[in-house]
C-alpha positions as CSV (number, residue, x, y, z in Angstrom):
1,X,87.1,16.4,-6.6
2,X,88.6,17.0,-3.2
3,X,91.2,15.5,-1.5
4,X,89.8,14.9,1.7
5,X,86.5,13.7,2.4
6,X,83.6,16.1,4.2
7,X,84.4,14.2,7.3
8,X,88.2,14.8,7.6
9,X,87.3,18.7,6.4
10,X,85.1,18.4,9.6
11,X,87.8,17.3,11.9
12,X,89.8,20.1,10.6
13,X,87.6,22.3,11.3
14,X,87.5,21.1,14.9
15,X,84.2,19.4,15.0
16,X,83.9,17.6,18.5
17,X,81.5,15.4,20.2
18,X,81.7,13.8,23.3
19,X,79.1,10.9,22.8
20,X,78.4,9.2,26.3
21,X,79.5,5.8,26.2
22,X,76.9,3.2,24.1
23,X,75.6,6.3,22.4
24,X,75.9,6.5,18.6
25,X,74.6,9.3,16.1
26,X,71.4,8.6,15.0
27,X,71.3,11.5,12.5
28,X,73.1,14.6,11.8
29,X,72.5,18.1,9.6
30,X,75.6,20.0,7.7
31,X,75.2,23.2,6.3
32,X,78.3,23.6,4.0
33,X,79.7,26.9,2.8
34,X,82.3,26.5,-0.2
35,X,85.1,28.7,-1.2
36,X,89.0,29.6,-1.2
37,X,90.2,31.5,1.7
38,X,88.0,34.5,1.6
39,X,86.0,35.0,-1.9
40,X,83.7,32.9,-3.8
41,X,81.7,31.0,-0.7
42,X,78.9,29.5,-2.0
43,X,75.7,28.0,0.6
44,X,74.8,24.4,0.0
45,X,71.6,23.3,1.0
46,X,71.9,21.1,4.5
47,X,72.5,17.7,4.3
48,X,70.9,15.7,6.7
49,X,72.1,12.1,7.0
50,X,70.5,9.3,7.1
51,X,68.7,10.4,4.1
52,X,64.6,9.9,4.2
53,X,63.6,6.7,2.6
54,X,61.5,7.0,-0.9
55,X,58.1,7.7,0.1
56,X,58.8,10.1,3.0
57,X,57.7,12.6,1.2
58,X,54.0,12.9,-0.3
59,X,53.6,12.9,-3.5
60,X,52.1,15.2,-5.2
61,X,54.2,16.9,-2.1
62,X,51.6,19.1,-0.3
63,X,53.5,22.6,-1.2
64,X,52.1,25.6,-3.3
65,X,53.9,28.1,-4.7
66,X,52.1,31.0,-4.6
67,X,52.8,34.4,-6.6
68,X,51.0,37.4,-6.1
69,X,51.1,40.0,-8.6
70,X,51.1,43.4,-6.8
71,X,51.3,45.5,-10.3
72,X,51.3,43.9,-14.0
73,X,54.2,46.1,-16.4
74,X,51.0,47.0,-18.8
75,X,48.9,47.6,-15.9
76,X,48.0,51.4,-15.4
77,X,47.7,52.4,-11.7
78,X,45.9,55.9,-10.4
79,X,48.1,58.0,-7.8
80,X,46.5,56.2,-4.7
81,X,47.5,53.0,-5.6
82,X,51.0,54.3,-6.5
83,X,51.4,56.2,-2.7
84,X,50.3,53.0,-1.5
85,X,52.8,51.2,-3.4
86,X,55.7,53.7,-2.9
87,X,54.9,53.3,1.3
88,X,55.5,50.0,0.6
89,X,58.6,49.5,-1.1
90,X,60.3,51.9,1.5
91,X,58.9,50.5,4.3
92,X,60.6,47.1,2.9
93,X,64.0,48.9,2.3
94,X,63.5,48.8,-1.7
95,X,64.3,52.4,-2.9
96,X,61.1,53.4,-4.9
97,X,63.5,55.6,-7.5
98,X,65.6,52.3,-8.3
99,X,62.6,50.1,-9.2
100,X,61.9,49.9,-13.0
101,X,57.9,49.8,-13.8
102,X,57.9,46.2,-14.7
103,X,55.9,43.6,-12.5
104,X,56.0,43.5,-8.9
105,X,55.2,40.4,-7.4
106,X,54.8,38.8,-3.7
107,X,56.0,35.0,-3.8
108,X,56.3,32.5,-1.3
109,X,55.7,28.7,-0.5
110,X,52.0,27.6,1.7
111,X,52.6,25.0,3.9
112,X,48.6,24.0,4.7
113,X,47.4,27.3,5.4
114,X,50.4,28.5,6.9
115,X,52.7,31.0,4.1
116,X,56.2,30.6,4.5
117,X,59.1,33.5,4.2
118,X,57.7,36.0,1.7
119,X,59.7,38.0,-0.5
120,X,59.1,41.4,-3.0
121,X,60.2,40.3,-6.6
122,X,61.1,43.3,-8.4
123,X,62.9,44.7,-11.3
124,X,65.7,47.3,-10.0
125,X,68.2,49.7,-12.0
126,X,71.5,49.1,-12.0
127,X,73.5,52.1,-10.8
128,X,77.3,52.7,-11.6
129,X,79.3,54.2,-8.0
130,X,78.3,58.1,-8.9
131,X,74.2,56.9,-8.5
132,X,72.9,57.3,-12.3
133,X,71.3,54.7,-14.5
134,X,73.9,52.8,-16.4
135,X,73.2,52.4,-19.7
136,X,72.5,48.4,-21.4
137,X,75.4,48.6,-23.8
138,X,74.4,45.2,-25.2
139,X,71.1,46.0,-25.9
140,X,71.3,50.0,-26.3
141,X,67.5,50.3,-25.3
142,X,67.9,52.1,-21.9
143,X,68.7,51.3,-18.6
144,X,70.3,48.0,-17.3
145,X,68.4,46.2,-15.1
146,X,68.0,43.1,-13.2
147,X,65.8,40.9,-11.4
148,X,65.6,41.2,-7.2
149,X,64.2,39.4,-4.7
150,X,63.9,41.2,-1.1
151,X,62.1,39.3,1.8
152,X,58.5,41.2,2.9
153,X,58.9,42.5,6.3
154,X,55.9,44.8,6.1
155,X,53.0,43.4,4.3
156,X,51.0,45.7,1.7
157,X,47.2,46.5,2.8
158,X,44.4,45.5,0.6
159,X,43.6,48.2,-2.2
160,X,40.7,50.0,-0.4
161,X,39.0,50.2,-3.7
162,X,38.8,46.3,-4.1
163,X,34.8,45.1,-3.0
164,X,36.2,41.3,-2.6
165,X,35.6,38.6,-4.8
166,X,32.0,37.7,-4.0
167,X,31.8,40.6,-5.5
168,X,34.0,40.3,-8.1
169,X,32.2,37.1,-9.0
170,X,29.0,38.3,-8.9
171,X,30.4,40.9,-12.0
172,X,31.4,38.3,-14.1
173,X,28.3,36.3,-13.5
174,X,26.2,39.3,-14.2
175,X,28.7,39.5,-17.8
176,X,28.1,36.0,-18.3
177,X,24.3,36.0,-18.3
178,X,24.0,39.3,-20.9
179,X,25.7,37.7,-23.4
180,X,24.0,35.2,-25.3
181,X,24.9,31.8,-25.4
182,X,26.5,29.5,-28.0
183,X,25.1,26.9,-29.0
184,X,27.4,25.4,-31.2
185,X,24.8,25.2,-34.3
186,X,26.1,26.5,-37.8
């Protein structure tokens, strides 16, 4: 626990208002960054006070997550789709060479209709200073790796081959009505 409080923190830091006289603060946001003199700052979610009453927020709150999957880790791709997917990463800053083939995902929060920030989710290599793989010494199976997140500046096109999903659906339909059904009798 601290010895001063967040507000006396704040005067230290210089924080100053000039309210005009009869004027109070009605509400106020603090982002809050953490640390010792130089290493280890850490970024709090803001803090808005007064706090919403219960009930401000909807419940079930109106926000979907949304994941895309770009490319499963058992999922064979043909050399188009990989150009495509290549272009991509680099045109998003993610060096191609560094990202293992494991699942590539696009995931981000829908507000209504609207997406929010979007990021790449990737797995990447770990390289030691000289560039090369470094080896998982725990695990002695190959490379170490790790999980990244980069935020989507340059969306990736449809896959030219993809007919849509009435079409899609009209496949599965078509699947559906060959196959005979159950009836559920022994």
């Amino acid at each position: 626990m601290s010895e001063k409080t967040i507000g006396a923190q704040l005067d230290d830091l210089g924080l100053c208002v000039d309210l005009a006289p009869g004027d109070r603060v009605l509400e106020a946001t603090v982002t809050l960054i953490t640390g010792q003199d130089g290493y280890g700052a850490e970024r709090h979610e803001p803090v808005t006070l007064p706090r919403p009453t219960p009930g401000a927020i909807p419940v079930p709150h109106p926000v979907e997550r949304r994941i895309i999957t770009v490319v499963s880790d058992w999922q064979q791709i043909n050399e188009e789709q990989r150009t495509r997917i290549v272009a991509w990463l680099r045109a998003n800053g993610i060096d191609p060479r560094r990202v293992a083939r494991s699942t590539i995902t696009i995931e981000c929060k829908m507000y209504g209709d609207r997406p929010g920030r979007q990021v790449i989710g990737f797995t990447e290599y770990y390289e030691n200073p000289e560039g090369q793989k470094e080896m998982n010494w725990r695990t002695l199976d190959g490379a170490l790796t790790y999980q990244r997140w980069v935020e989507q500046r340059v969306p990736l096109e449809p896959d030219p081959q993809w007919a849509g999903w009435d079409a899609r659906h009209a496949e599965l339909d078509a699947m559906k009505a060959e196959r005979p059904q159950e009836t559920g009798h022994a």
